[in-house]
C-alpha positions as a printed NumPy array, in Angstrom:
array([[-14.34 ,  87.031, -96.893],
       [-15.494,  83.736, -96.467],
       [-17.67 ,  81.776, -99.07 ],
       [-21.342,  81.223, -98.467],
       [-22.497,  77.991, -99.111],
       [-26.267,  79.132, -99.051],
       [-28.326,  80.644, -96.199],
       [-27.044,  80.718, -92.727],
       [-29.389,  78.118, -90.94 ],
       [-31.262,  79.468, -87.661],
       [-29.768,  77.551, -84.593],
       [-31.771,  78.849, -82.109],
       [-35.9  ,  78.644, -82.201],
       [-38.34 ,  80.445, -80.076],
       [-41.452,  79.123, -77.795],
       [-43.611,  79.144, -80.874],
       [-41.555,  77.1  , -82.552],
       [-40.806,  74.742, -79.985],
       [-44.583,  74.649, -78.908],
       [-45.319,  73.055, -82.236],
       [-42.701,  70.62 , -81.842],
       [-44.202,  69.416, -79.049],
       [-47.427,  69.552, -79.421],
       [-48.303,  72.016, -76.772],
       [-49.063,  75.587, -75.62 ],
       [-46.691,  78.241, -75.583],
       [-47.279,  78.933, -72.025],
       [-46.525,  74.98 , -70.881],
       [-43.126,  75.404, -72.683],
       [-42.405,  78.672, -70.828],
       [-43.28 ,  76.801, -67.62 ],
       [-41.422,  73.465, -68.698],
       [-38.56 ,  76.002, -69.696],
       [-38.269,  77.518, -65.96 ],
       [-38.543,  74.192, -64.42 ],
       [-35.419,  72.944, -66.232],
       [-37.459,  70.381, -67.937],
       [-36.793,  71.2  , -72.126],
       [-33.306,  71.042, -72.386],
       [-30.875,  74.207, -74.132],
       [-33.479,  76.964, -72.54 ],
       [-32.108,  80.621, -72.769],
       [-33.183,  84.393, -72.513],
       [-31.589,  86.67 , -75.398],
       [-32.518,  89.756, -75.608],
       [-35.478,  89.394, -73.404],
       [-36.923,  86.232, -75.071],
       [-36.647,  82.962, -74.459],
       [-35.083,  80.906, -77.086],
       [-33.808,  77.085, -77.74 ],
       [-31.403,  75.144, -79.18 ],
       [-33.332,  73.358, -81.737],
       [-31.102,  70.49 , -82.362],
       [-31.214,  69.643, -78.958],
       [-34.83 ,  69.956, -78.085],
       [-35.2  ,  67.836, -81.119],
       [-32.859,  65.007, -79.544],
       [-34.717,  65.444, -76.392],
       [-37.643,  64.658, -78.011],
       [-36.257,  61.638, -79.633],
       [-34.438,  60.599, -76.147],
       [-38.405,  60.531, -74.782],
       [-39.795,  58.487, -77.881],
       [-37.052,  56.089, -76.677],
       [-37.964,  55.884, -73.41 ],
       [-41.628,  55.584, -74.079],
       [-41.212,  53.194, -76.587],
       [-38.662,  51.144, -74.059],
       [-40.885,  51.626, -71.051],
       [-44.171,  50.222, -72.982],
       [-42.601,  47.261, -74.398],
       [-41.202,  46.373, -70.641],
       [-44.71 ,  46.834, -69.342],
       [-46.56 ,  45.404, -71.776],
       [-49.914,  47.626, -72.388],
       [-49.089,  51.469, -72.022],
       [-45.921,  50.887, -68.859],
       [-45.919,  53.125, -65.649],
       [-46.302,  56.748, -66.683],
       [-43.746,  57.787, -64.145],
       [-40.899,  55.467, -66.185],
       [-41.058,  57.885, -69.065],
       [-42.217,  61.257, -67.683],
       [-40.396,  63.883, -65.807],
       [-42.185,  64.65 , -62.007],
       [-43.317,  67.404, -63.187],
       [-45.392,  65.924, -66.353],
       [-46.396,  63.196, -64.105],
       [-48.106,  66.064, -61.688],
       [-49.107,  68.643, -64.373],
       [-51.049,  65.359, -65.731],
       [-52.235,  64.715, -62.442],
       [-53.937,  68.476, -62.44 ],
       [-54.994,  68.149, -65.786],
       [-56.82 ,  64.832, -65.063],
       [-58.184,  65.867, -61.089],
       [-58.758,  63.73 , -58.095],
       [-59.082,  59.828, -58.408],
       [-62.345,  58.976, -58.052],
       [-63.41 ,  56.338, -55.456],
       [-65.43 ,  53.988, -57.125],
       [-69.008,  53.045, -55.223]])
């Protein structure tokens, strides 16, 4: 048998998990999940689980862009540079109508 060298490290992570990487609800990662959005998404066993290297990198990857996007723009860059459509719309919902100024 082969040699341990200490406890097997857990490759894949649930929503939970990935929620508090990101900073959001369980539910938007579910949703972000289904819309292809966070990357390494996959049911086992009837729950949805994640790479968590790879949502990690994709995290980094959008850090990147953000921080590439804002320095090209100057103060705070197009929103649409760095976020998926989807963000970009959920944000849009979140936010509501623009307002038309008097």
């Amino acid at each position: 048998m082969p040699e341990r060298n200490g406890p097997l490290k857990r490759e894949r992570i649930n929503v939970r998990d990935v929620a508090a990487i990101l900073g959001i609800e369980p539910r938007t990662v579910q949703r972000l999940a289904k819309d292809g959005e966070i990357p390494s998404a996959a049911k086992i066993g009837g729950r949805l689980t994640f790479n968590g290297e790879r949502v990690r990198a994709w995290v980094r990857e959008r850090e990147e862009q953000w921080q590439h996007s804002t320095s090209e723009a100057g103060s705070g860059g197009d929103a649409s540079n760095w976020m998926g459509e989807s963000d970009v719309e959920a944000l849009k919902q979140l936010i509501g109508p623009k307002r038309k100024s008097a």
